[in-house]
C-alpha positions in Angstrom: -14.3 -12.6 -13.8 -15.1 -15.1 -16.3 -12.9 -17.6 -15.2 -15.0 -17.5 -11.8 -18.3 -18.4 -12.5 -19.5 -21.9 -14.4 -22.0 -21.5 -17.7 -25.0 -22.2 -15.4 -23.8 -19.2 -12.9 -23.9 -16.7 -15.8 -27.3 -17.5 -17.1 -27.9 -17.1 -13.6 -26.6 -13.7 -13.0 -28.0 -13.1 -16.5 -31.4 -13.7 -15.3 -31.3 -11.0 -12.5 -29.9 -8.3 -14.6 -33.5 -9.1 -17.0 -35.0 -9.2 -13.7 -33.9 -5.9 -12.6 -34.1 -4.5 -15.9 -37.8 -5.4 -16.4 -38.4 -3.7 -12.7 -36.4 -0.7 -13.9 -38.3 0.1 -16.6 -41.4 -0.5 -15.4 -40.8 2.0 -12.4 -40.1 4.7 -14.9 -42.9 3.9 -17.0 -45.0 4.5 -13.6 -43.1 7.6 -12.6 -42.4 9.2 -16.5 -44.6 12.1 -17.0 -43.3 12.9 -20.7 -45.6 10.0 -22.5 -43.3 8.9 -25.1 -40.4 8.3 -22.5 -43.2 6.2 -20.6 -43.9 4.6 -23.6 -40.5 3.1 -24.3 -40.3 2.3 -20.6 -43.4 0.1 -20.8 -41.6 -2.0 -24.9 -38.3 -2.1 -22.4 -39.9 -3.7 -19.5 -42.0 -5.9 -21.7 -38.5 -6.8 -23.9 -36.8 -7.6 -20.5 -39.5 -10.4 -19.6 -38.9 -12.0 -22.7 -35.1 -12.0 -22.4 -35.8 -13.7 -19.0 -37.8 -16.1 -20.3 -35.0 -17.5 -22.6 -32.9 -17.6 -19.9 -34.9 -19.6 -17.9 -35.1 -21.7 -21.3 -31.3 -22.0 -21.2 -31.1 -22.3 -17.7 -33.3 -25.1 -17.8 -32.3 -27.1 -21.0 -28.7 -26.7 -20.1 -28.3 -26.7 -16.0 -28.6 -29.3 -14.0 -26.7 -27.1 -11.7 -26.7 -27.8 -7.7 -24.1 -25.6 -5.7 -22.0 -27.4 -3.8 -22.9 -25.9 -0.6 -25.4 -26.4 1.9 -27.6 -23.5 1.2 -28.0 -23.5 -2.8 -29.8 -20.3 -2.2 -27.3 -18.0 -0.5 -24.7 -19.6 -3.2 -26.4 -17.5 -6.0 -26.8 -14.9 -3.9 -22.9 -15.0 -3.0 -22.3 -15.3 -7.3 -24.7 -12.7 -7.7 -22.8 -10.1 -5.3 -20.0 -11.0 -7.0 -20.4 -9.7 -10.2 -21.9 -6.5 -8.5 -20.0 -4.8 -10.8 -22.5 -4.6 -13.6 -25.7 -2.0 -13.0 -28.4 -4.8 -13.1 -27.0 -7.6 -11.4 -27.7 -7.1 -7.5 -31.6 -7.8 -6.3 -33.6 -5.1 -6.7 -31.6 -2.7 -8.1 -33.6 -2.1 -10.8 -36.8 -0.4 -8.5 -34.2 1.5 -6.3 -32.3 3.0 -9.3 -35.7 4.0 -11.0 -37.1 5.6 -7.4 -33.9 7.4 -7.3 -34.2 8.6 -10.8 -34.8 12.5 -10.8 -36.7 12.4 -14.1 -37.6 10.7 -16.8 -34.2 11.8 -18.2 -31.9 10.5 -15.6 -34.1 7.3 -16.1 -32.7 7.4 -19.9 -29.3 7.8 -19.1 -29.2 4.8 -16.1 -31.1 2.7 -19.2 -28.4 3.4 -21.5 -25.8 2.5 -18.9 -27.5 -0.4 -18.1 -28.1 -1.9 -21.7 -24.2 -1.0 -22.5 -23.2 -3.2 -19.0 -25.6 -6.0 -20.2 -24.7 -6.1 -23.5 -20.8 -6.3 -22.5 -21.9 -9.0 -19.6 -23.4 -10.9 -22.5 -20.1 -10.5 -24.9 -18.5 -12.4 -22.4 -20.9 -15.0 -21.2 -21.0 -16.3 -24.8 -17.6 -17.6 -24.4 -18.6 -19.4 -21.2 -22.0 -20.9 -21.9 -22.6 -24.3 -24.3 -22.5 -23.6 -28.3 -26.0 -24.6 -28.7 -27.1 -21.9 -26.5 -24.9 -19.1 -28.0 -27.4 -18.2 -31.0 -29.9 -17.4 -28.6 -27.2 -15.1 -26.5 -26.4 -13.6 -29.5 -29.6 -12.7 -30.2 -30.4 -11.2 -26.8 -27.2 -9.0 -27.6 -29.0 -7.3 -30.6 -32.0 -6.7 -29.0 -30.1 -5.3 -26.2 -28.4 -3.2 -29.1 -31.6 -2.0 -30.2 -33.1 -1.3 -26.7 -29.9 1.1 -26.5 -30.9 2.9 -29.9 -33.8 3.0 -28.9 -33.0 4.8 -25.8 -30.1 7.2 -27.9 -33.1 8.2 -29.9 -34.7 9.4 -27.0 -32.6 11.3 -25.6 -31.2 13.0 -29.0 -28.2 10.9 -29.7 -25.5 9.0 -27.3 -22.0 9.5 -26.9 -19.8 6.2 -27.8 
């Protein structure tokens, strides 16, 4: 997959898995009757915004990106169905995962899906994006790391 997309593509794609994850989260946070599940829900959804916001830093400080195509717009769309493969990365999937979400717990377990998906997304970005913006990436990938623990703790331990 990697070899398809340019550096500016994958902070792209990178973007609407945040995006998706921040609406996830705060759909379940909305919907979680058990108060420290909707607690969590709300530090996720909150952690998600700020992930976005450095990639819209990188995005910014290292794209000057225009498709070559006449409709820039469906061109991310196109990349962005693409890597459809990954939980978070197709519009709105976030809201229509949490409103299909049973419970609180089923909203756990599509979390921990989700962070493991974005955290393996982000391994391999790394090798496709400009060294000066891998520290950040990295960074991103720990928190992501953490938002998983976080969510293990929750629901009594994960499985590896």
């Amino acid at each position: 997959m990697a070899e398809s997309f340019s550096a500016c593509e994958l902070v792209e794609i990178a973007k609407q898995i945040e995006e998706n994850g921040r609406d996830f989260y705060s759909v379940m946070a909305e919907r979680s009757e058990n108060t420290e599940a909707r607690l969590i829900f709300e530090y996720l959804a909150r952690e998600e915004e700020k992930h976005l916001d450095v990639f819209n830093r990188i995005f910014a400080d290292s794209c000057d990106y225009t498709p070559k195509a006449a409709y820039p717009d469906e061109y991310f769309a196109y990349m962005k169905a693409l890597a459809g493969q990954y939980v978070f990365t197709r519009g709105n999937t976030g809201k229509e995962l949490a409103q299909k979400a049973k419970d609180h717990r089923e909203g756990i377990d599509l979390g921990i899906q989700a962070e493991k998906d974005s955290i393996l997304f982000y391994e391999g970005m790394k090798k496709m994006i400009p060294e000066k913006d891998r520290a950040a990436v990295d960074s991103l990938i720990l928190e992501e790391k953490k938002h998983l623990g976080k969510l293990c703790g929750l629901k009594g331990g994960c499985k590896e």
